[in-house]
C-alpha positions in Angstrom: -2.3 -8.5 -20.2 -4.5 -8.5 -16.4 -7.6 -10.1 -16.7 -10.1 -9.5 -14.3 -12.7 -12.3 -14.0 -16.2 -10.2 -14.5 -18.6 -8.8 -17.4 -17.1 -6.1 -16.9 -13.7 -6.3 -17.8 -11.7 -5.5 -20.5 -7.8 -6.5 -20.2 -5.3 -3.9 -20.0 -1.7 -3.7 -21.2 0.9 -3.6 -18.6 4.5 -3.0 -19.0 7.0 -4.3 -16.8 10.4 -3.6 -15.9 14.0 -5.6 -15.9 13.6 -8.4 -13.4 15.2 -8.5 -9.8 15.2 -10.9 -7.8 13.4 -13.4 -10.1 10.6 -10.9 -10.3 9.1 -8.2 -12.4 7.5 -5.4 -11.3 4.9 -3.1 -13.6 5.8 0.7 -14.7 2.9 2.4 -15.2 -0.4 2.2 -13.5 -3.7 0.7 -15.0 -7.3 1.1 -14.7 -10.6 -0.4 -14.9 -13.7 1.7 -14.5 -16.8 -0.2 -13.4 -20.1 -0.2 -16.0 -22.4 2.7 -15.1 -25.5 -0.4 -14.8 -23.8 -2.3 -12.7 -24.6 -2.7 -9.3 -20.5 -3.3 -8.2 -18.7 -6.3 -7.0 -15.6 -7.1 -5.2 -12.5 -8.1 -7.5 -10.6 -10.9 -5.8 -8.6 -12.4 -8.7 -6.7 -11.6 -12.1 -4.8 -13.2 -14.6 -1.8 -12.7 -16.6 -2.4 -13.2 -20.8 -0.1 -13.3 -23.4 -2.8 -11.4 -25.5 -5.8 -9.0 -25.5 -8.7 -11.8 -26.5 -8.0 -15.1 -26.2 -4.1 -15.9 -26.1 -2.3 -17.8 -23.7 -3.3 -17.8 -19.8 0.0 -17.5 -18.0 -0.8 -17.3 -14.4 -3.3 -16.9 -11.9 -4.4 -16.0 -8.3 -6.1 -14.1 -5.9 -5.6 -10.7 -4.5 -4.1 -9.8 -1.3 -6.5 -7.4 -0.5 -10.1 -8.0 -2.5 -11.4 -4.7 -3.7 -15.4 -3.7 -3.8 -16.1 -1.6 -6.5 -19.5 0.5 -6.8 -20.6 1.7 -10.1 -18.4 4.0 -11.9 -16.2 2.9 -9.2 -12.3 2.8 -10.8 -9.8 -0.1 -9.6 -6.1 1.1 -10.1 -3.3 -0.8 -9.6 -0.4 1.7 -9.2 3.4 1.7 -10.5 5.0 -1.6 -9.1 1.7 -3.3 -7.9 1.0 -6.0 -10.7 4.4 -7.8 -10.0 5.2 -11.0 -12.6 7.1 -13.3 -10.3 8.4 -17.0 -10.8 9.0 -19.0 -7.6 
């Protein structure tokens, strides 16, 4: 699961391939769309859950590129962007 830290989030399933490297890449692309009464924001973190609501956090951090959303704005992460990596 991604969690994005606002009001507006709901986590998404994401499906990730065989691992290379030590890392895991996603394979399939995943959307949020932004509340139609929200004003936006700008998305600079997400999170990795074992579960839907509640579960186990797993890992954390901020995003290479923050992302401003406006209202009905849609964040997409695309085919191989959410990468699951240990280090």
């Amino acid at each position: 699961m991604v969690d994005f830290y606002d009001a507006d989030y709901v986590r998404k399933s994401v499906t990730y391939g065989a691992a290379s490297g030590g890392a895991n890449a996603s394979t399939g692309a995943v959307s949020w769309t932004v509340n139609s009464g929200s004003a936006g924001y700008t998305v600079t973190h997400a999170g990795i859950w074992s579960a839907s609501t509640s579960g186990t956090f797993y890992i954390g951090g901020a995003l290479a590129s923050p992302r401003t959303l406006a209202a009905l704005g849609v964040l997409t992460f695309e085919i191989g962007e959410v990468i699951a990596a240990l280090s």
